[in-house]
Structure formats: structure tokens, C-alpha cells
C-alpha positions as CSV (number, residue, x, y, z in Angstrom):
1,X,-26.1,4.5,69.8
2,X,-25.4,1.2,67.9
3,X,-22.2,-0.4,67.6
4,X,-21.7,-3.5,64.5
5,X,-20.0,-6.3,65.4
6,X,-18.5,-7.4,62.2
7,X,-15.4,-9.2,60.4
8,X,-14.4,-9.9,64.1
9,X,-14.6,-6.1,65.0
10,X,-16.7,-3.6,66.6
11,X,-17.6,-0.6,63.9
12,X,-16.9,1.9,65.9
13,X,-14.5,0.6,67.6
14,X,-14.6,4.0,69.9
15,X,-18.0,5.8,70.8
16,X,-18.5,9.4,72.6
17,X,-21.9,9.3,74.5
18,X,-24.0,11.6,77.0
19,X,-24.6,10.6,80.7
20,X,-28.2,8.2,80.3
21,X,-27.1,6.8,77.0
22,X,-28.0,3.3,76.3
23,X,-24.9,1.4,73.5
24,X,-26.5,-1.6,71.9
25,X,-24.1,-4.4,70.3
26,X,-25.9,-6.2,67.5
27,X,-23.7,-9.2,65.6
28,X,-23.4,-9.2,62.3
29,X,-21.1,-12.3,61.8
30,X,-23.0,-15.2,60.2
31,X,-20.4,-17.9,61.4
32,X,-19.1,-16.6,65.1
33,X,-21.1,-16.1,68.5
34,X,-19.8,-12.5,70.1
35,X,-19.9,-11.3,73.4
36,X,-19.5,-7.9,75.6
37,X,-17.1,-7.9,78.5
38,X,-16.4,-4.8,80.4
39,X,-13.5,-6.9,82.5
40,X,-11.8,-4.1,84.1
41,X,-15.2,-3.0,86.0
42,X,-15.4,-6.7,87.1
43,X,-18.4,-7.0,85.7
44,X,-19.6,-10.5,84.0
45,X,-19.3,-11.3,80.0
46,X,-22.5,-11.0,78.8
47,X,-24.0,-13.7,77.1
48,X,-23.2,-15.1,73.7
49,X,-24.3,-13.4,71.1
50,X,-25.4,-15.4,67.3
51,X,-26.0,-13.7,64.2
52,X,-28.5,-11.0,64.7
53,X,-28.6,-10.9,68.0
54,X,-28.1,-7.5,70.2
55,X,-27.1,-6.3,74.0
56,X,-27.4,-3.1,75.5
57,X,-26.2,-1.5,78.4
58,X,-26.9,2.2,79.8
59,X,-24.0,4.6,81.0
60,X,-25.1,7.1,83.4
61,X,-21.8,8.8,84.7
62,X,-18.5,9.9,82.7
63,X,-16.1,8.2,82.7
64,X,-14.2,5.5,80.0
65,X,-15.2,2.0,79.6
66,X,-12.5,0.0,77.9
67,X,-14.5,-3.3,77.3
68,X,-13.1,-7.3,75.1
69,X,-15.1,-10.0,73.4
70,X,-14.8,-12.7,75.5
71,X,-14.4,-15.7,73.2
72,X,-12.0,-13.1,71.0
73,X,-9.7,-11.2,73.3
74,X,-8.0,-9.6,70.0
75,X,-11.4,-7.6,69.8
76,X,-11.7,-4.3,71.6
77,X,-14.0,-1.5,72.0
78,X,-14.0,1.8,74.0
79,X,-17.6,3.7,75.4
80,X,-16.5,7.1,76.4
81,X,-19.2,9.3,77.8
82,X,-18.8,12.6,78.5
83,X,-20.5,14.9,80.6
């Protein structure tokens, strides 16, 4: 599953995955570095992201991951993955 990050968005904003399913973030934004922060697990931002670059992360159990931009708090995303 690929989620866009454009016009200071994430398109979807809200995914539905299976258990073992690997989300990749590519940027779109020619002027803006991006990154992927699932704060609420307490795990670290991820790196910047520049135009054209991508991260990835796999989800093995249910559950809802709520997860920011860090340089652009105003941008949110949800990974939902059910079983």
C-alpha cells in the first residue's frame, strides 16, 4: 500500500491493511521535506523525507496507528489494520 504525500497532505489520509502489510510514504512536494512520526507508540520521527523520496514500515498486528508529520503537525494520517 502506498500513501502520497502531497499539497501538505497524505492521500489517503486513512488506510485499511492486513496483519504483514508493509505502508510506504513517498513525497511528492517539490519545495517541502516530510516526515513519518507514529508519536503516540513513542517511536522516533523518521527521517526527512525530499521530493521523491519514500519510507516504509510493516504492521504485523491489528490495531490503529494514528501517526503526524513532524516538521508539520497540521498533517495527519491513520494505518488501520485489521485482522
Amino acid at each position: 500500500m502506498e500513501v502520497k504525500i502531497r499539497d501538505y497532505k497524505f492521500v489517503p489520509e486513512r488506510i485499511t491493511v492486513k496483519p504483514g502489510a508493509t505502508v510506504k510514504w513517498v513525497n511528492e512536494e517539490k519545495r517541502a521535506s516530510h516526515s513519518i512520526w507514529f508519536k503516540g507508540e513513542g517511536l522516533p520521527e523518521s527521517e526527512r523525507m525530499f521530493q521523491d523520496d519514500s519510507w516504509q514500515r510493516k504492521f504485523d498486528k491489528p490495531g490503529v496507528y494514528p501517526y503526524t508529520c513532524g516538521p508539520h503537525p497540521e498533517m495527519n494520517g491513520v494505518v488501520e489494520v485489521l485482522p
